[in-house]
C-alpha positions in Angstrom: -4.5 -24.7 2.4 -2.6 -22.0 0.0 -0.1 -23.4 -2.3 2.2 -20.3 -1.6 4.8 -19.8 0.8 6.6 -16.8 1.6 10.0 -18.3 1.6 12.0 -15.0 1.5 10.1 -12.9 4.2 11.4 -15.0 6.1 14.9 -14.3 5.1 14.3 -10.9 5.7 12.5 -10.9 9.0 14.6 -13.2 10.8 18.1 -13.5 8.9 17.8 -17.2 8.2 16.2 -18.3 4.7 17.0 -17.0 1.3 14.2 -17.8 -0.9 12.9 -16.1 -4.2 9.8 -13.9 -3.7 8.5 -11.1 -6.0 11.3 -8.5 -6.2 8.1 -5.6 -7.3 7.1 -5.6 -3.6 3.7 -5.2 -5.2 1.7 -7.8 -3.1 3.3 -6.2 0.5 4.1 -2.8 1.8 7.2 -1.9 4.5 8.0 1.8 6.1 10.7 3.5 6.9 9.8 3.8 10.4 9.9 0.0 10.4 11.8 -1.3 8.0 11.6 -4.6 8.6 8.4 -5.3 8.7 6.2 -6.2 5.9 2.2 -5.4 5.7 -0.2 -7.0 3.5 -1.6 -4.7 0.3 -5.4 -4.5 -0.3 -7.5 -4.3 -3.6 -10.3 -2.6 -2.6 -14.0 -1.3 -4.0 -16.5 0.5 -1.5 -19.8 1.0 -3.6 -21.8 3.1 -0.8 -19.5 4.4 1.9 -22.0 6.2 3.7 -24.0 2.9 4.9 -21.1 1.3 5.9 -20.4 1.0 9.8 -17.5 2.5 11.5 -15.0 0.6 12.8 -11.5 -0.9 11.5 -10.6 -4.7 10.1 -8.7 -7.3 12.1 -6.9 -9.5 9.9 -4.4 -12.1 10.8 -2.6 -13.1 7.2 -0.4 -16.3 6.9 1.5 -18.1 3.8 1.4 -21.8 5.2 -1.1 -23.5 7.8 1.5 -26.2 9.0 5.4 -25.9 9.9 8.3 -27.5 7.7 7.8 -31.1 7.9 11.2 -32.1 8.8 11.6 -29.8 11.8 8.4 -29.1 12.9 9.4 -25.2 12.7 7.8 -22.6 11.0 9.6 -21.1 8.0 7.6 -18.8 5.6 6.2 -16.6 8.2 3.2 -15.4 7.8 2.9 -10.9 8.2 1.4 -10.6 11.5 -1.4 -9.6 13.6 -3.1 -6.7 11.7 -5.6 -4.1 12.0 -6.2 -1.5 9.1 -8.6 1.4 8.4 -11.4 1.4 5.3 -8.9 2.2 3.4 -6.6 -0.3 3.5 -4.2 1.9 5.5 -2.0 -0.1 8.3 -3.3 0.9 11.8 -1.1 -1.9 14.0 0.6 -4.8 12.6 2.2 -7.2 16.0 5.1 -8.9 13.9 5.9 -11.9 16.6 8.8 -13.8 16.7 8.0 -16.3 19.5 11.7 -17.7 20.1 12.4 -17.8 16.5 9.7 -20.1 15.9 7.5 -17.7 13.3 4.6 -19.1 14.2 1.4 -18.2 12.9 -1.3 -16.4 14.4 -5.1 -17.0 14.5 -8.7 -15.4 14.8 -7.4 -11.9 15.8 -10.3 -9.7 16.8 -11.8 -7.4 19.7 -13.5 -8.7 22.4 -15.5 -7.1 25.2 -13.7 -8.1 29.2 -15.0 -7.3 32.4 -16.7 -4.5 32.8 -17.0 -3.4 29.4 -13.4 -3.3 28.7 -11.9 -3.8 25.0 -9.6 -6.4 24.9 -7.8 -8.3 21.7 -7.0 -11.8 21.5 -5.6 -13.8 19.0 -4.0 -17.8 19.1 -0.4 -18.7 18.7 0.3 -21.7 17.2 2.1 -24.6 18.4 5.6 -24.7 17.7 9.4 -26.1 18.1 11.3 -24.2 21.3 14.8 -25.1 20.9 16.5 -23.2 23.2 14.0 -24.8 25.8 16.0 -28.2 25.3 13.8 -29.2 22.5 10.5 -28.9 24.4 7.3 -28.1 22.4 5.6 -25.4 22.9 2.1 -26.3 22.4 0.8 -22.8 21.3 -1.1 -20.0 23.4 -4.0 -17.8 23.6 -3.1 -14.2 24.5 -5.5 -11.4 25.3 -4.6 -7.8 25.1 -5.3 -4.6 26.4 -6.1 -1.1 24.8 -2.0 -0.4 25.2 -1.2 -3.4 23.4 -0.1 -4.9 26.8 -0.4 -9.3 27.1 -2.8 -9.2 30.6 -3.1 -12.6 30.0 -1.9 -16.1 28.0 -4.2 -19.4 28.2 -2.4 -22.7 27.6 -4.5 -25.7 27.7 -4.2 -28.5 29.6 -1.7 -31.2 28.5 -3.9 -34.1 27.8 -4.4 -31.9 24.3 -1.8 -31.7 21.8 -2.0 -28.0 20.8 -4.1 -24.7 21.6 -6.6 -25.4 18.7 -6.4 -22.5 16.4 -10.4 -22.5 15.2 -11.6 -20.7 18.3 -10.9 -18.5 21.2 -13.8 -17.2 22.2 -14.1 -15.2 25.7 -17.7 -15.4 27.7 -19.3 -14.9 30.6 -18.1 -11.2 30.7 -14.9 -11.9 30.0 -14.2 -14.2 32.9 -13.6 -17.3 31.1 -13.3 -18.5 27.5 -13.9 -21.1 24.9 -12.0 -23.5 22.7 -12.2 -26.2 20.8 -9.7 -29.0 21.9 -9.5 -32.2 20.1 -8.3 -36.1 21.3 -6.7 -38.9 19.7 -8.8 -41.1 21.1 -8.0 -45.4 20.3 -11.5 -46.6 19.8 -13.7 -49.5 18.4 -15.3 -48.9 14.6 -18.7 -50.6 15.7 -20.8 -47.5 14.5 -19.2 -48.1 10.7 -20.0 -51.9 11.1 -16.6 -53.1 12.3 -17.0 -54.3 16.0 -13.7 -56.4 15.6 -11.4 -53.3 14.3 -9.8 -50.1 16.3 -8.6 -47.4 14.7 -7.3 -43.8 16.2 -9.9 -41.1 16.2 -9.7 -37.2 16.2 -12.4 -36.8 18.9 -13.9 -32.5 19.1 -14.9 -31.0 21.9 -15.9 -28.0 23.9 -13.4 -26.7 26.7 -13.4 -23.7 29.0 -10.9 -22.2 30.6 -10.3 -19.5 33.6 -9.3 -16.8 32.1 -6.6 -15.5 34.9 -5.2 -19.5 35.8 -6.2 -21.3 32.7 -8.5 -23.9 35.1 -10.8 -26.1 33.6 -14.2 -25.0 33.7 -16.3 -26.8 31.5 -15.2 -30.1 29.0 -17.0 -31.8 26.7 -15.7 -34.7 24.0 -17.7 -35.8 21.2 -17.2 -39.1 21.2 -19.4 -40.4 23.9 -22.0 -38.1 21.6 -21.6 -37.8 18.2 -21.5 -41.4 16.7 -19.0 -41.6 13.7 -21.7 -42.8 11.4 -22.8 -39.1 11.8 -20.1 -38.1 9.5 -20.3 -36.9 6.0 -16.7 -36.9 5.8 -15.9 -40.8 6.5 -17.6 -43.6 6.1 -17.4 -47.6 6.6 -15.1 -47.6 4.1 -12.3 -45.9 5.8 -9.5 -47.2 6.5 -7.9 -47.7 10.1 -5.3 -44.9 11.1 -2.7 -46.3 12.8 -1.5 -42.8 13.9 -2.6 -41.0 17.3 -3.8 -37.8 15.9 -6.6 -40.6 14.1 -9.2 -39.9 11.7 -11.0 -36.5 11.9 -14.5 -37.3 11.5 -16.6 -34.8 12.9 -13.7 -31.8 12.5 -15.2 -28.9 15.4 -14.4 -25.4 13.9 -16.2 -23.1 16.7 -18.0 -23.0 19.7 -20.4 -20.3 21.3 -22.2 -19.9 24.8 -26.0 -18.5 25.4 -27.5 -18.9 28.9 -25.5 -21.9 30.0 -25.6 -23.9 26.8 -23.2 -24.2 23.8 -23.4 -24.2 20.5 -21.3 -26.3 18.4 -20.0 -26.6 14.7 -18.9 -29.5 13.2 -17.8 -29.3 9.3 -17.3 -33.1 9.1 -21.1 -33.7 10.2 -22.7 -30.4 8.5 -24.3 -30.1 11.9 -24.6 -27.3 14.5 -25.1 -28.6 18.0 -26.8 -27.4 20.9 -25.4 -28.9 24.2 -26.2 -28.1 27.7 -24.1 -26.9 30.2 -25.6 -29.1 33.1 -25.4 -32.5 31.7 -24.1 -32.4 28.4 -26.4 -33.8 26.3 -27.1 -32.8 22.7 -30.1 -30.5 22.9 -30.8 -30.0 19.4 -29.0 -30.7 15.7 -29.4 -28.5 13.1 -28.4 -29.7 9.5 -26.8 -33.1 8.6 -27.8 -36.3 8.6 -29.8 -36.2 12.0 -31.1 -32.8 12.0 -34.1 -32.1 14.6 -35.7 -29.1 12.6 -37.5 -29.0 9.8 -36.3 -27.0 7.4 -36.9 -25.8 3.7 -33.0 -24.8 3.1 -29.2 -26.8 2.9 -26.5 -26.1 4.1 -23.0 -27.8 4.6 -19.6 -28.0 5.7 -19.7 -24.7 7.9 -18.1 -22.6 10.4 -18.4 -20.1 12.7 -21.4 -20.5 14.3 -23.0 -17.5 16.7 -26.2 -17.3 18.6 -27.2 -13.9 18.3 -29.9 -14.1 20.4 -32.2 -16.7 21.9 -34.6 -17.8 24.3 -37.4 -20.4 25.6 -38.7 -20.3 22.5 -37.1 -18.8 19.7 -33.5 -18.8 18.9 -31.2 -16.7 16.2 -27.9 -17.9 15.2 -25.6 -16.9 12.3 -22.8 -19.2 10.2 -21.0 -19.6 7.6 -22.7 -21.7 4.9 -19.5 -22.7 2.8 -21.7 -25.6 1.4 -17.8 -27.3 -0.1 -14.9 -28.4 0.8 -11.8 -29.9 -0.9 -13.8 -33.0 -2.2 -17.2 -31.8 -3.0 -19.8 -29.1 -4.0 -22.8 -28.9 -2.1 -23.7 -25.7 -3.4 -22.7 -23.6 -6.1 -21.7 -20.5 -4.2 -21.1 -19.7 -0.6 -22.8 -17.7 1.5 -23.5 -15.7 5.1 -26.6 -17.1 6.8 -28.9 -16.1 9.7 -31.4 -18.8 11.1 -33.9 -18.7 13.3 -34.8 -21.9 14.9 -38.3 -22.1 17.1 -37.7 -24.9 19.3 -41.2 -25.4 20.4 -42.3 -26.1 16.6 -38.8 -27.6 15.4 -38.8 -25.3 12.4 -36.1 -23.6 11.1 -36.3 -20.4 8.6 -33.9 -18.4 7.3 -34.1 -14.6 8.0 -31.0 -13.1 5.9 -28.4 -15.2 3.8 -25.8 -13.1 2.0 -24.3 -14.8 -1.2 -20.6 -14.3 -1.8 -20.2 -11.3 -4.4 -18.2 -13.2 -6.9 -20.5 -16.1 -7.1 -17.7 -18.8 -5.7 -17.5 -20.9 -3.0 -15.1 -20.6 0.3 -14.2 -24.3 0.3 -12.4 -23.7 3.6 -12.3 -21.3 6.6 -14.2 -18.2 6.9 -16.5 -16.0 9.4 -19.9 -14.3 9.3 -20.2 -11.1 12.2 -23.4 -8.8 13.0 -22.2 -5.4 12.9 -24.2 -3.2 15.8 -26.0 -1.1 12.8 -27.1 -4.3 11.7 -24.5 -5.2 8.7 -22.8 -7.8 8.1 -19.1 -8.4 7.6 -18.2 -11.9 5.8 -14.5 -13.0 5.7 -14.6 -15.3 2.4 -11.1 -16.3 3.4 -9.1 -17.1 0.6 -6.8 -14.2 -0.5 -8.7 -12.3 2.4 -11.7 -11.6 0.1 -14.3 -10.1 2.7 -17.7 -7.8 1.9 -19.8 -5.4 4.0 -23.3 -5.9 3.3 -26.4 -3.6 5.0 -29.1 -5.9 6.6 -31.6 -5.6 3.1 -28.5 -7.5 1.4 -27.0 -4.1 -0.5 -23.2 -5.0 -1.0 -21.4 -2.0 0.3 -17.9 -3.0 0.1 -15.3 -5.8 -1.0 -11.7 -5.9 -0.5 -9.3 -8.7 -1.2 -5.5 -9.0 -0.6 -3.1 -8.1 -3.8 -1.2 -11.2 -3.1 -2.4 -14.4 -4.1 -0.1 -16.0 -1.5 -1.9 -15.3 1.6 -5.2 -16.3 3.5 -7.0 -15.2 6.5 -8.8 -17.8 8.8 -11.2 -15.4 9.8 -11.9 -11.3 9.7 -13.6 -8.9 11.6 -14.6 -5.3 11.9 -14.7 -3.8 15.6 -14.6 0.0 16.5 -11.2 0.5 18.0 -9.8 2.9 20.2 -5.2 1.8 20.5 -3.6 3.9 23.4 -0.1 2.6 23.4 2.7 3.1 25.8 5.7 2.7 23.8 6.2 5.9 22.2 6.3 6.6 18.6 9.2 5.8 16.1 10.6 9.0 14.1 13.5 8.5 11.4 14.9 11.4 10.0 16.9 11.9 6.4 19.3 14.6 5.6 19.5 15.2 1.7 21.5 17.7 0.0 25.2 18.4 0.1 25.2 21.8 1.5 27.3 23.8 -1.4 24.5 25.4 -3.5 21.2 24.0 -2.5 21.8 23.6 1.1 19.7 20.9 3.1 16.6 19.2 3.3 15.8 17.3 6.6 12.7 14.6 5.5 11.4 13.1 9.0 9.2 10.0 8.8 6.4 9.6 11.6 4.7 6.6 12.8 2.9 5.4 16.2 2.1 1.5 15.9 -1.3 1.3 17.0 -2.0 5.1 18.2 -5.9 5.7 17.0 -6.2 9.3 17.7 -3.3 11.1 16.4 -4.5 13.7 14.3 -1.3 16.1 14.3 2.5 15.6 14.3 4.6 18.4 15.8 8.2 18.3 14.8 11.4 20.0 16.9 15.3 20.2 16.6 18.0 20.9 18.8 21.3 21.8 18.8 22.5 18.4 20.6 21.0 15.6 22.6 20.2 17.4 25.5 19.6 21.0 24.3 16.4 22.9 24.2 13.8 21.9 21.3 13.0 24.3 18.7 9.4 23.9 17.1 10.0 23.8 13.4 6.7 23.0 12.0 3.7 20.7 12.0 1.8 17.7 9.7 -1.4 16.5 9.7 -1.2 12.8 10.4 -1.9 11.1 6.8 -1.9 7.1 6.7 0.2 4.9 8.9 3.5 6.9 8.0 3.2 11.0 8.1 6.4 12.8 6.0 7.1 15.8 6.8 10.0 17.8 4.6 11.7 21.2 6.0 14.7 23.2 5.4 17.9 22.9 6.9 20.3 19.8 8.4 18.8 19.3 11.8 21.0 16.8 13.4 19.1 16.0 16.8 15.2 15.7 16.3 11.8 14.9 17.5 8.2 14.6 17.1 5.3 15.0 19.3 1.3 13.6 18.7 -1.9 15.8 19.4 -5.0 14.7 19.4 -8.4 15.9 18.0 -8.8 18.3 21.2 -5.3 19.6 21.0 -4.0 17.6 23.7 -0.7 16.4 23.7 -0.4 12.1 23.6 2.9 11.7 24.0 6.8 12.2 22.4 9.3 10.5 20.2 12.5 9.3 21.5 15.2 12.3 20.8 17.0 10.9 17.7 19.9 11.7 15.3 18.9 12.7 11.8 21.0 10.6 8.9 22.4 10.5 5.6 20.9 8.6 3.8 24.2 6.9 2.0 26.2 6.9 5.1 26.5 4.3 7.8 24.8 4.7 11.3 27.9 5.1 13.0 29.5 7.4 10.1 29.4 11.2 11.7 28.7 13.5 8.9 30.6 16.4 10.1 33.8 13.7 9.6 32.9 12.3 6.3 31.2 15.6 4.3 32.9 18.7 6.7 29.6 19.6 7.2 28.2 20.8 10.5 24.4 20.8 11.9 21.9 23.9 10.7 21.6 25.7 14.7 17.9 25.4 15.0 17.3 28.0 17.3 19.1 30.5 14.5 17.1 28.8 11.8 13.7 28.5 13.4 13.2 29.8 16.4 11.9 33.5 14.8 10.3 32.2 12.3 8.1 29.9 14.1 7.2 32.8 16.8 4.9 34.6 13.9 3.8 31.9 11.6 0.3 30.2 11.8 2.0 26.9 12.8 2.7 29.3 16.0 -1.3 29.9 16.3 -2.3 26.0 16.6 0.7 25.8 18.9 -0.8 28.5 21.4 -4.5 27.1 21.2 -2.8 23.2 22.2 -1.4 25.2 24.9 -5.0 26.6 26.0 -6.9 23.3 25.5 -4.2 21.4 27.7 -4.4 24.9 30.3 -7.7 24.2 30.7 -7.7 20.3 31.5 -4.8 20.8 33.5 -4.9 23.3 36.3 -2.1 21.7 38.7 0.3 22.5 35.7 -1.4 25.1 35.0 -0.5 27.0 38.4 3.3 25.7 37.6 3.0 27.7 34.1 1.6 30.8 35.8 5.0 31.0 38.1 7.3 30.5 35.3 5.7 33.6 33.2 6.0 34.9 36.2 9.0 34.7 36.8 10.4 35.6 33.4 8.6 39.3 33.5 11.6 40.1 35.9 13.5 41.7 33.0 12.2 42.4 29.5 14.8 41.3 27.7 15.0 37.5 29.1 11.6 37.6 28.7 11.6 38.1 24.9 14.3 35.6 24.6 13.1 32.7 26.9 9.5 33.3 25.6 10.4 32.5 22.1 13.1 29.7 22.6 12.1 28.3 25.5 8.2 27.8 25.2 8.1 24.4 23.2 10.0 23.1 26.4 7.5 24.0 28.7 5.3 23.2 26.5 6.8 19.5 26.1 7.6 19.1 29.9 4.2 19.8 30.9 1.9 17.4 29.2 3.9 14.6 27.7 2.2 11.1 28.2 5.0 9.2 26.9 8.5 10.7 27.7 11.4 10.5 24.9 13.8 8.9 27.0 11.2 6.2 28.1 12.2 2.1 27.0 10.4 1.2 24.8 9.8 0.5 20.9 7.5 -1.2 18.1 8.3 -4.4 19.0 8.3 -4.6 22.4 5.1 -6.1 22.3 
């Protein structure tokens, strides 16, 4: 559990804490486009970028595991939902605010729905709804689609204290999903020796869950099958716990499904379970003090356990060996493992294990995920150390969070494709003061979540409602594209084009500002300065210059994917060859519009913004 807290984010996300933080802003990053949001930082070393596999990283950082004691409510917040490129370069970040609570999110990653859809999910902690007349809100499971649109939130049923956040899991093509519930259960100490004493227990299970209604599908509690002597965690010697949450002995971290049966991790045991789906027995224990295989390697205090494949005879399964914990050393590093177990023979052998790079141990948390080209991508947790390895071993990458402060319970890499609906966010400064140098307009572009923006086109107009003027175009570079050009253009936007040319949809229509003024502070009033006319400033310029050329081959690609508007096109120009003159005129002021009428996928006046989701 990290030490840091991030006592002063949380002043600045939510207006209610002042705490001291690093005034550098070294360890986080923010934008202009949205300003109050703040994005982890990433130390990063790629030693063979060619062998790496495609795809982006899912991270969900956070400061503190547990709420403020007092309340029960969450205070350093932790950054968010995230998903960032190879480069450490933001992608999406989903800063929740759940009713004030700031609650932490968990296991954020990309999983495949019904038929073959990409969804993401990610768990919401339990939390402290006040203005629900103090009820609890026991924390949530929510499932995405490719437009960053909640299809779907999974509570679990109330005999459970909380939506566990070790595991959410969707199976059985995406129609129901796994979790790891747990029971405070009041029960005799007979298995430690001690018929005659009772103590609370923290009983683990299996649970799974409808994914449309939330109904109970399948349940399954350790303690009618996992005996606490089985624990290397407590022992005989333990003392009674008087509280209901009781004494974690077997501690279940993750939970997996393979033709009807589930497999099972339990870090307090060092054991990973095989149970069936028709009559719940314990199939088959790997590791620990009871293990069924025989086996010529250790490991301990795990999570994350996957079959990857399996069958009558033979099956594969990966985990995280993170052979410590807070108390002890197993091992002296860490280390991604894959196993495969022959359950005719009872023999286990390792195929692949993956040391951690740095030669330490994860004491706590983690994840181990088979890439399709057959890498591997380890979360180490702590400090969101992670690695890329090929399948021979070759490390191919590491990356770690700048801060110290934050962890990740898990990380993933998944090829990702983000079509939002809420269009993007364009801020606009006007520098200068218009007596010798004249003015700069600087416009800031971002589209939270938008994978396949590769261009930004920029336009001005002479107020809210007039005509836009094409002014110029920049290739989409990180999270945050700036564009600089001449002139104070007071009413602006931006449009996003694809690889193919296509348009993907517009910015709102939005006033430029100065930079030292107040929002509600007109510049005309405060500096006697009045708006550059765009049309007189750009609108020749633009007709002849190359920016013009890309601008007339978007038109082509879109004429040729769109023949309805196509036709409509066809009877404008049409109609404009009537006179010569107009022609000329409408031509080059006028085309942007049609041009912006007849394939936006996201109009400017739409509701809508960054955090509407």
């Amino acid at each position: 559990m990290s030490k840091f807290s991030l006592y002063s984010l949380v002043g600045l996300l939510v207006g209610t804490y002042a705490y001291d933080w690093p005034t550098d802003g070294s360890d986080l990053q923010t934008f202009v486009t949205m300003p109050d949001v703040y994005t982890i930082q990433w130390n990063i070393t790629h030693y063979d970028r060619e062998r790496a596999a495609p795809g982006y990283w899912f991270i969900a950082p956070y400061a503190t595991y547990t709420p403020e004691p007092a309340s029960k409510i969450w205070q350093p917040h932790q950054v968010g939902s995230q998903i960032y490129d190879s480069d450490g370069e933001l992608v999406w970040v989903h800063m929740n605010n759940y009713d004030g609570d700031n609650r932490n999110e968990m296991d954020f990653r990309v999983q495949d729905g019904q038929d073959g859809e990409k969804l993401l999910t990610m768990i919401v902690k339990m939390g402290f709804n006040s203005h629900k007349s103090g009820a609890w809100d026991k924390g949530t499971a929510i499932i995405m689609n490719d437009r960053y649109e909640v299809i779907h939130r999974l509570h679990e049923p109330d005999e459970f204290s909380e939506f566990n956040a070790h595991e959410f899991q969707l199976t059985d093509g995406g129609r129901s999903a796994l979790a790891t519930p747990y029971w405070g259960l009041h029960v005799p100490l007979t298995d430690w020796g001690r018929p005659e004493e009772e103590s609370w227990v923290a009983a683990g299970g299996i649970i799974e869950l409808d994914v449309t209604d939330s109904a109970v599908l399948f349940q399954w509690n350790s303690i009618n099958h996992i005996p606490l002597s089985e624990s290397v965690h407590l022992g005989p010697e333990t003392a009674i716990d008087p509280q209901p949450n009781g004494l974690d002995y077997i501690h279940v971290n993750s939970v997996d499904k393979l033709h009807g049966n589930y497999l099972l991790s339990s870090r307090f045991t060092s054991t990973i379970y095989c149970i069936s789906g028709i009559d719940k027995q314990i199939l088959w224990r790997l590791g620990g003090k009871f293990s069924d295989f025989t086996q010529d390697f250790t490991f301990s205090k795990q999570h994350h356990a996957r079959f990857i494949s399996g069958n009558d005879t033979h099956t594969v399964i990966s985990f995280m060996n993170n052979a410590s914990d807070d108390w002890s050393n197993d091992e002296p590093t860490s280390s991604a493992m894959y196993v495969q177990l022959n359950t005719v023979t009872m023999t286990a052998t390792v195929l692949h294990s993956y040391p951690r790079p740095d030669g330490q141990l994860s004491r706590m948390r983690g994840s181990n995920q088979l890439l399709p080209n057959g890498n591997v991508f380890v979360s180490w947790s702590e400090d969101g150390y992670q690695s890329e390895f090929a399948e021979d071993g070759t490390l191919l990458m590491e990356a770690r969070f700048s801060s110290k402060r934050f962890n990740t319970y898990r990380a993933f890499k998944h090829e990702w494709v983000g079509r939002p609906t809420y269009p993007p966010t364009l801020v606009a400064h006007v520098h200068g003061t218009g007596a010798d140098t004249g003015f700069t307009t600087v416009f800031h572009i971002s589209w939270n979540g938008a994978t396949e923006v590769k261009l930004w086109r920029f336009f001005a107009r002479d107020s809210q409602s007039g005509d836009p003027v094409y002014i110029g175009n920049a290739t989409r570079s990180g999270f945050e594209t700036i564009f600089t050009t001449k002139g104070y253009l007071d009413w602006v936007c931006a449009e996003a084009i694809n690889a193919q040319g296509i348009s993907m949809g517009w910015s709102k229509v939005s006033r430029s500002r100065f930079p030292d003024l107040p929002r509600h502070v007109s510049p005309a009033d405060y500096l006697g300065v009045t708006p550059d006319d765009p049309t007189v400033l750009y609108a020749k310029s633009s007709a002849t210059s190359s920016s013009s050329n890309h601008f007339m081959k978007t038109i082509e690609s879109i004429k040729n994917t769109q023949p309805t508007q196509t036709t409509t096109l066809y009877i404008a120009l049409a109609a404009i060859t009537l006179s010569g003159l107009t022609f000329l005129v409408l031509l080059f002021k006028n085309l942007p519009f049609f041009h912006r009428r007849k394939y936006q996928l996201v109009r400017s006046d739409e509701e809508g913004s960054i955090h509407s989701n």
